[in-house]
C-alpha positions in Angstrom: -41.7 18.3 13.6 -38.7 16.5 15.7 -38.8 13.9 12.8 -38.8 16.4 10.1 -36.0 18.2 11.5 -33.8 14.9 11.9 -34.2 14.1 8.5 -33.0 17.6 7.3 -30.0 17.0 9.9 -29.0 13.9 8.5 -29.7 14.8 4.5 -27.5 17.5 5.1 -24.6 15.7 7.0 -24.5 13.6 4.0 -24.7 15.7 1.3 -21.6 17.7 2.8 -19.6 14.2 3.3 -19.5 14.0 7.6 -18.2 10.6 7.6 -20.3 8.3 10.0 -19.1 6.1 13.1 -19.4 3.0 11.6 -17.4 4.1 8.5 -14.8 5.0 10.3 -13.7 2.3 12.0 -13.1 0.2 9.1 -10.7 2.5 7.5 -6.8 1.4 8.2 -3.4 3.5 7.7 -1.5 1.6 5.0 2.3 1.2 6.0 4.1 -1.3 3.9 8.2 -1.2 5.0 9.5 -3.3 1.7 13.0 -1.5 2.5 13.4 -2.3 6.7 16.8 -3.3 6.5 18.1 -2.8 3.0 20.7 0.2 2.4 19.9 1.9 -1.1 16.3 1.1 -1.8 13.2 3.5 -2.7 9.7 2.9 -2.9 6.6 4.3 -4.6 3.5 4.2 -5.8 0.2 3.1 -3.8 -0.2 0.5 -1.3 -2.4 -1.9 -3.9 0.2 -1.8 -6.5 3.8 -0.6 -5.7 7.3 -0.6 -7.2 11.1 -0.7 -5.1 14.3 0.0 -6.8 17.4 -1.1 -4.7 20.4 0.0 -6.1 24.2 -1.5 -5.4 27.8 -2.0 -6.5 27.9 -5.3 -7.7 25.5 -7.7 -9.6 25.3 -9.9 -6.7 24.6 -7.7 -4.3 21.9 -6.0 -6.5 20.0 -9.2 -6.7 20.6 -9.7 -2.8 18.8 -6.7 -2.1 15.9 -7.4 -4.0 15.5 -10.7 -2.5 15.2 -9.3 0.9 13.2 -6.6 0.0 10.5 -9.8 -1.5 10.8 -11.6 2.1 10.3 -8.2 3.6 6.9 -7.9 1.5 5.9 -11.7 2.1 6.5 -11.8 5.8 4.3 -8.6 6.7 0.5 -9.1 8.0 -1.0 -7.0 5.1 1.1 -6.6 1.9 0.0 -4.7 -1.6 -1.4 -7.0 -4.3 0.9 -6.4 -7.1 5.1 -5.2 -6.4 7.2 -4.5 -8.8 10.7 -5.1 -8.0 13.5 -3.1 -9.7 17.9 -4.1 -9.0 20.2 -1.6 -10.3 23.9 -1.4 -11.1 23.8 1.5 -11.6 22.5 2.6 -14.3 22.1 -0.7 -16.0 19.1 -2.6 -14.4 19.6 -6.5 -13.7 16.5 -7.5 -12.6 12.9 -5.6 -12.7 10.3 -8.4 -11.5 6.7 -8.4 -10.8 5.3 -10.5 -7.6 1.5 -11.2 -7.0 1.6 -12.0 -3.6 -1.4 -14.1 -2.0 -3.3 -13.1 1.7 -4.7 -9.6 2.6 -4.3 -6.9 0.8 -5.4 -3.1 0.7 -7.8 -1.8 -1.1 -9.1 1.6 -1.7 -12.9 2.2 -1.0 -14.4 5.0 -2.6 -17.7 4.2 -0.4 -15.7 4.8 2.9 -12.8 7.7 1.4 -10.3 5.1 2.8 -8.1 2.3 2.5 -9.5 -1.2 3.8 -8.1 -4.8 4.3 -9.5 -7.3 2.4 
């Protein structure tokens, strides 16, 4: 009867999605910071695939900002897969870039309902 009742227990903690222990502790919070120190930049997107505009005065300054928001990106730990990197002079866009960067990434388990390093 206890065994019964167990199985009924757990069929029904999975049918209604109760996330187990072990599940858990695999999931991590994304934070990439592409724009830590660079005035005038935006991000978006998810943390697999993103895109940053940075947006200045000048040409040169444009393209400044975009390369520090790339060392940002390559310098952190964990960094998205695919970046898409966008300088504006105002309206008029100078530079829009896409970087594959090697080493971990995030990934999105559907499994687990999470994000994971991989």
């Amino acid at each position: 009867m206890r065994r019964i009742m167990m199985v009924v227990l757990l069929g029904g903690a999975l049918v209604l999605g109760v996330p187990g222990a072990a599940s858990a502790s695999w999931c991590v919070k994304p934070d990439p910071r592409p724009c830590h120190g660079v005035k005038r930049c935006t991000f978006g997107g998810d943390p697999d695939a993103m895109y940053v505009t940075v947006k200045a005065a000048s040409r040169k300054l444009a393209l400044q900002r975009a390369d520090k928001v790339v060392r940002n990106l390559r310098a952190a730990h964990v960094k998205p897969r695919i970046v898409d990197v966008i300088a504006r002079v105002g309206k008029r866009q100078v530079r829009a870039k896409t970087y594959r960067l090697p080493g971990k990434h995030w990934r999105y388990s559907y499994a687990k309902n999470c994000w994971v390093v991989r």
